[in-house]
C-alpha positions in Angstrom: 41.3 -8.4 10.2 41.4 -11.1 12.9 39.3 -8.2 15.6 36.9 -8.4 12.9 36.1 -12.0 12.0 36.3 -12.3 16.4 33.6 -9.7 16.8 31.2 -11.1 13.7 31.9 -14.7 15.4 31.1 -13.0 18.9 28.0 -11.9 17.6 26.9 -14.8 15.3 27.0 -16.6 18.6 25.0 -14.2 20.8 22.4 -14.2 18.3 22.0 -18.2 18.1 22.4 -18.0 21.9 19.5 -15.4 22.5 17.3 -16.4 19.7 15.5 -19.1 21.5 14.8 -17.0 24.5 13.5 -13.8 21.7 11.1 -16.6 20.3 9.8 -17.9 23.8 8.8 -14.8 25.2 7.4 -13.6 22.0 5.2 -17.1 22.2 4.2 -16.0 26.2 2.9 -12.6 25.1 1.0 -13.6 21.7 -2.7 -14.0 22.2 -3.9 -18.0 23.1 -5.5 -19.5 20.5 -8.8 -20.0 22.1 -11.1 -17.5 22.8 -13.8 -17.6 25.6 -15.6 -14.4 24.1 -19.0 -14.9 22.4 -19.3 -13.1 19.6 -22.7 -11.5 19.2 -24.2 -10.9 15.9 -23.9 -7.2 14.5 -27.0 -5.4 13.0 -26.6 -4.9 10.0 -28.2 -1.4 8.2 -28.5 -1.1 4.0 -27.3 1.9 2.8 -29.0 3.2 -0.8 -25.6 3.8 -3.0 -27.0 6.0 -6.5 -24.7 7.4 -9.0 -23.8 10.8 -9.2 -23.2 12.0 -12.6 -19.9 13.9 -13.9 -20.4 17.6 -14.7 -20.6 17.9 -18.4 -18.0 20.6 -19.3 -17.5 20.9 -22.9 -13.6 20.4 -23.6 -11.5 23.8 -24.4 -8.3 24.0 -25.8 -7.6 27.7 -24.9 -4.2 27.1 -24.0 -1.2 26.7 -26.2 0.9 23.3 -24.8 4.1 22.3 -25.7 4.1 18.6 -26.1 7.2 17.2 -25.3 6.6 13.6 -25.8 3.5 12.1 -26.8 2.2 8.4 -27.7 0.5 6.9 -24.8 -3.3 8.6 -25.3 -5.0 9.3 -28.4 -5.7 13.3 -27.9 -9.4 14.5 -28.2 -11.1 14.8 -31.6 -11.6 18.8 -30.9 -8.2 19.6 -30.0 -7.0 17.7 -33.2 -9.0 19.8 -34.9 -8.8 23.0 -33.3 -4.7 22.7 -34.1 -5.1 21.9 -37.7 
């Protein structure tokens, strides 16, 4: 019990130890806040967007499905009536 708590304490204290140099040479390799680059304005090009239509297939209900649990869609009028 007491080689435990020693090592946790042994490490508590090399992390408070090494933190401030972690966070300093993490500062020296970040990127400096100003910036000597001139940015240059991009051209920009439209671009015609048109809607593309859905293929109209009718609905089929060819197959036999076992609903196992149902409530969260409202089925389609053929199928209802296809099954009845």
């Amino acid at each position: 019990m007491r080689k435990s708590i020693t090592v946790f304490a042994a490490l508590l204290a090399t992390s408070l130890a090494a933190t401030p140099f972690v966070v300093g040479a993490t500062n020296a390799l970040a990127t400096p806040d100003t910036s000597d680059v001139v940015a240059m304005p991009a051209r920009v090009t439209p671009i015609e967007v048109a809607a593309v239509p859905a293929p109209s297939v009718p609905e089929t209900c060819t197959r036999k499905v076992r609903v196992v649990y149902s409530g969260y869609g409202a089925p389609s009028a053929t199928c209802t009536l296809a099954a009845r």
